[in-house]
C-alpha positions in Angstrom: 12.5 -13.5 -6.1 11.2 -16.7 -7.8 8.4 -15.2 -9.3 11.2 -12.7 -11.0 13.8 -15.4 -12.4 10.2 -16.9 -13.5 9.2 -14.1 -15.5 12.8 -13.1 -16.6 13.2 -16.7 -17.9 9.8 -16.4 -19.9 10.5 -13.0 -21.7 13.9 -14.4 -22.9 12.1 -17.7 -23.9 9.5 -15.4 -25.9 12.1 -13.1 -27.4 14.7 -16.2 -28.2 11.6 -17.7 -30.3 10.7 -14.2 -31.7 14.2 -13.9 -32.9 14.4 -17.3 -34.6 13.8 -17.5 -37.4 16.2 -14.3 -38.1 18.7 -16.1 -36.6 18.4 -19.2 -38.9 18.3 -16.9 -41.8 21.6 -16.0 -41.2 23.2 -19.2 -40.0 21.8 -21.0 -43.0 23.6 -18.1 -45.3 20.5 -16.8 -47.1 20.1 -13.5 -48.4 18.2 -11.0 -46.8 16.8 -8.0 -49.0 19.7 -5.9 -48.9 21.8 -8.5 -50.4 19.4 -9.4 -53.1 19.3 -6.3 -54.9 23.2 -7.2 -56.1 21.6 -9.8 -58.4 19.0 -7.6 -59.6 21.5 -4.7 -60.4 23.5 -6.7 -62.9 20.2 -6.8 -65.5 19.9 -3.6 -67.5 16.5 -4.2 -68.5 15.4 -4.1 -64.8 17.7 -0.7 -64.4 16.4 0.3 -67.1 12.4 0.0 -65.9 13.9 1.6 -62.5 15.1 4.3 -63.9 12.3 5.3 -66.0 10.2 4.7 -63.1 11.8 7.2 -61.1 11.8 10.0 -63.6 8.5 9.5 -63.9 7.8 9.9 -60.1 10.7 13.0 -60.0 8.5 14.7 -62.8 5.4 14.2 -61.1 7.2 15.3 -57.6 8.1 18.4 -59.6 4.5 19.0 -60.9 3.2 19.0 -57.3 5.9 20.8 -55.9 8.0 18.6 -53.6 10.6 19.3 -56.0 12.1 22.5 -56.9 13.6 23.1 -60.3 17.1 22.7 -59.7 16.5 19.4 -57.5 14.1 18.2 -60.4 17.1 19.0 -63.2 19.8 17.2 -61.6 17.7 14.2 -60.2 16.4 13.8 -64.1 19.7 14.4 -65.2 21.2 11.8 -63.3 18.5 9.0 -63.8 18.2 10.0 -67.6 21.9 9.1 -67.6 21.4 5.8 -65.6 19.1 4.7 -68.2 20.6 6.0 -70.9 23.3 3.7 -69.6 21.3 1.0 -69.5 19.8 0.6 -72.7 23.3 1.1 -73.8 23.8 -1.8 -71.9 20.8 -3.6 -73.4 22.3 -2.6 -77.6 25.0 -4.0 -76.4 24.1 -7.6 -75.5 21.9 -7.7 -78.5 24.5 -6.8 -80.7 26.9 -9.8 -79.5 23.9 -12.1 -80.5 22.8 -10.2 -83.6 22.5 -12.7 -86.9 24.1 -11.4 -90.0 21.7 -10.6 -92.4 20.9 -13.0 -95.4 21.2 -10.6 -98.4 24.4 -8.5 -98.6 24.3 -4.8 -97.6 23.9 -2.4 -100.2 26.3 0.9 -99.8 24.2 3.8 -98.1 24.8 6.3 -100.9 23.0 3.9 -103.3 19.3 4.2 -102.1 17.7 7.0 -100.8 17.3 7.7 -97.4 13.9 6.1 -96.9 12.0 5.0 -93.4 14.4 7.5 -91.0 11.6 9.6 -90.1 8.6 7.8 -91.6 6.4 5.7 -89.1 7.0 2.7 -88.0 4.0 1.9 -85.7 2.7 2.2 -82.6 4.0 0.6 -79.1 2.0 -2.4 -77.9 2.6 -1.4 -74.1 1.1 2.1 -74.5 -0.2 3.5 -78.0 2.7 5.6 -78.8 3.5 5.8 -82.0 7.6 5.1 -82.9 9.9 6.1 -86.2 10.4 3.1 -88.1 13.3 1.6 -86.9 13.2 2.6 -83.4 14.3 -0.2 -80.7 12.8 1.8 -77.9 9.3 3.4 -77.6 9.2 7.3 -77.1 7.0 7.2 -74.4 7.0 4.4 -72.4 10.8 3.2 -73.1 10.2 -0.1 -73.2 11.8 -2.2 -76.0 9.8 -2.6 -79.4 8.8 -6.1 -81.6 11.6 -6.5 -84.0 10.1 -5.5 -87.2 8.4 -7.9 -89.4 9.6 -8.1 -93.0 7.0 -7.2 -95.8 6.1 -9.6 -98.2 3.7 -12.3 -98.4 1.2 -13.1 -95.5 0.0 -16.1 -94.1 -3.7 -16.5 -94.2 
């Protein structure tokens, strides 16, 4: 009978210091990894990286067929509009800090319609190359340089 409480007392002992530092985790109010995705949710630019991600892995899903094609067209449907969303997002908050231009803007039917389709360069994150005046790559969706104004050059 001793021998039991002896061993009873042990195993509680191990799983009491097991369990401890779980139990201070919670007591001291930290968050776990559940909570911590609340903080990352609120950045579009990391929605916007997770979103792209997992079209990318629902395309190649598709291409080895764990998907079928009317699971692959609503899953890309829905995370096209999540990014979509968030680079929305991302305009957005640049426009609230955008700095009015120094020279004053010239009415649209005055010039020609010049640099809408022409190229503007390629990506520095994966060689694609982007119209001029593109904020977003093509391919890899990440967001491009602003674009440097033509001129002089340094030596």
């Amino acid at each position: 009978m001793l021998i039991t409480v002896a061993g009873l007392a042990i195993v509680l002992l191990a799983a009491f210091f097991i369990a401890w530092p779980l139990l201070a985790a919670v007591e001291a109010g930290t968050r776990g990894p559940a909570e911590s995705n609340d903080a990352a949710a609120s950045n579009p630019e990391h929605d916007k990286e997770l979103a792209l991600r997992a079209i990318r892995d629902a395309d190649f899903d598709h291409r080895t067929g764990k998907l079928s094609d009317e699971d692959h067209a609503a899953l890309r449907q829905e995370l096209e509009e999540r990014a979509l969303r968030a680079m929305a997002a991302i305009d957005d908050a640049s426009a609230l800090h955008a700095v009015p231009p120094a020279t004053p803007q010239v009415a649209p039917s005055a010039t020609p319609a010049r640099g809408a389709g022409e190229p503007g360069g390629f990506c520095p994150a994966c060689g694609v190359r982007f119209a001029r005046g593109a904020r977003f790559c093509p391919g890899c969706g990440k967001r491009l340089p602003a674009a440097t104004p033509r001129g002089r050059r340094r030596a």
